[in-house]
C-alpha positions as CSV (number, residue, x, y, z in Angstrom):
1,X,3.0,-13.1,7.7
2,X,1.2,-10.0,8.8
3,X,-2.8,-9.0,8.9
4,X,-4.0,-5.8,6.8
5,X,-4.1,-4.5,10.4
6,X,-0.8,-5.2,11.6
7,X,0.9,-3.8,8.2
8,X,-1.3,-0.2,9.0
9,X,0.1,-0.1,12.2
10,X,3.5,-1.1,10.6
11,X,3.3,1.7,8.5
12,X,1.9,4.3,10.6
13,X,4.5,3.8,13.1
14,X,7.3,3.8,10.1
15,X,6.1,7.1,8.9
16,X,5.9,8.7,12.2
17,X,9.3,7.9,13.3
18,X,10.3,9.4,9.8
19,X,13.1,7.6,8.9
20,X,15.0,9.1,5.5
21,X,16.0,5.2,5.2
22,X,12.7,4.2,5.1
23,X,11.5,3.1,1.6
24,X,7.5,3.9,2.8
25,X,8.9,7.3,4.2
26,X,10.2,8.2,0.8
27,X,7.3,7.2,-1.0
28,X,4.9,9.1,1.5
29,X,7.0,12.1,1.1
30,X,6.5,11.8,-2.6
31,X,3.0,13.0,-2.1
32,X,-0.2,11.8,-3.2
33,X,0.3,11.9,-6.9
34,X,3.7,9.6,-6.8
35,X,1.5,7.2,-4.3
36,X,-1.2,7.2,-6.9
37,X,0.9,6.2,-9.7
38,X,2.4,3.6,-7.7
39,X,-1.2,1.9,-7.1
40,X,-2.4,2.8,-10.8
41,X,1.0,0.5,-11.6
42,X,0.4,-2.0,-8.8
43,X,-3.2,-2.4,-10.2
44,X,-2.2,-3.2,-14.2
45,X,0.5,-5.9,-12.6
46,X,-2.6,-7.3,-10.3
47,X,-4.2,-7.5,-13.6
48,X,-1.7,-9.1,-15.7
49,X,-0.5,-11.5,-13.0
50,X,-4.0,-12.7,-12.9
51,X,-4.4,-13.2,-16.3
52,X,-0.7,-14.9,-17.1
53,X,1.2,-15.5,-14.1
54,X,0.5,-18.0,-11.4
55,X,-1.3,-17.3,-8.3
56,X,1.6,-17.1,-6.3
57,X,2.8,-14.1,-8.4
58,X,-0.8,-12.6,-8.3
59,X,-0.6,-12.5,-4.5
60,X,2.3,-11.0,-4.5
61,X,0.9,-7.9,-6.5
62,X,-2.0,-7.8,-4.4
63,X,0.1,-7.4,-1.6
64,X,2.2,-4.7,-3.5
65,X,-1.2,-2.7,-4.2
66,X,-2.4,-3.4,-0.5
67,X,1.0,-1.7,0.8
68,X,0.8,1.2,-1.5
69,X,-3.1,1.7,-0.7
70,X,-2.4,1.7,2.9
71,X,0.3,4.3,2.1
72,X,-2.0,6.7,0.5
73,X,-4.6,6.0,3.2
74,X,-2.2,7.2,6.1
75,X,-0.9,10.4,3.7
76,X,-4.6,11.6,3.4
77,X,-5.5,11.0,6.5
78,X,-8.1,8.2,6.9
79,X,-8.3,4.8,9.2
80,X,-9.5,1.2,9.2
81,X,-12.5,2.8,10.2
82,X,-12.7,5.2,7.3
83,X,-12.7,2.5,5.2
84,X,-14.5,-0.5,6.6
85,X,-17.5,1.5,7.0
86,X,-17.8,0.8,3.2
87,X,-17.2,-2.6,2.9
């Protein structure tokens, strides 16, 4: 089990060693408009999982949207910072 924290770092340090193997390197050098049809997709399965699917299963979406958030976070650029100044 990881923190939201320790998955950043995770995938900050992923993308910086730029491994072609990597699945998160791939999808960060998709761009910005692949990463935001993956969480647009990861948010509808958030929603259905929570409607008809046990909360096991919903947790695991959340997670999915969490990863891919944090993706598009480090490809434009922003921190926890960034965003826990709006919470």
């Amino acid at each position: 089990m990881k923190t939201f924290e320790e998955l950043f770092a995770e995938l900050e340090d992923k993308i910086n060693k730029n491994d072609p193997n990597s699945g998160t390197v791939k999808e960060y050098d998709k761009g910005i408009h692949f990463i935001g049809k993956k969480i647009v997709e990861e948010a509808s399965e958030v929603w259905m999982a929570s409607e008809y699917e046990s909360d096991n299963e919903t947790a695991e979406e959340i997670s999915q949207l969490i990863y891919h958030l944090q993706v598009m976070m480090i490809k434009k650029g922003l921190n926890l910072k960034d965003i826990y100044k709006y919470l």
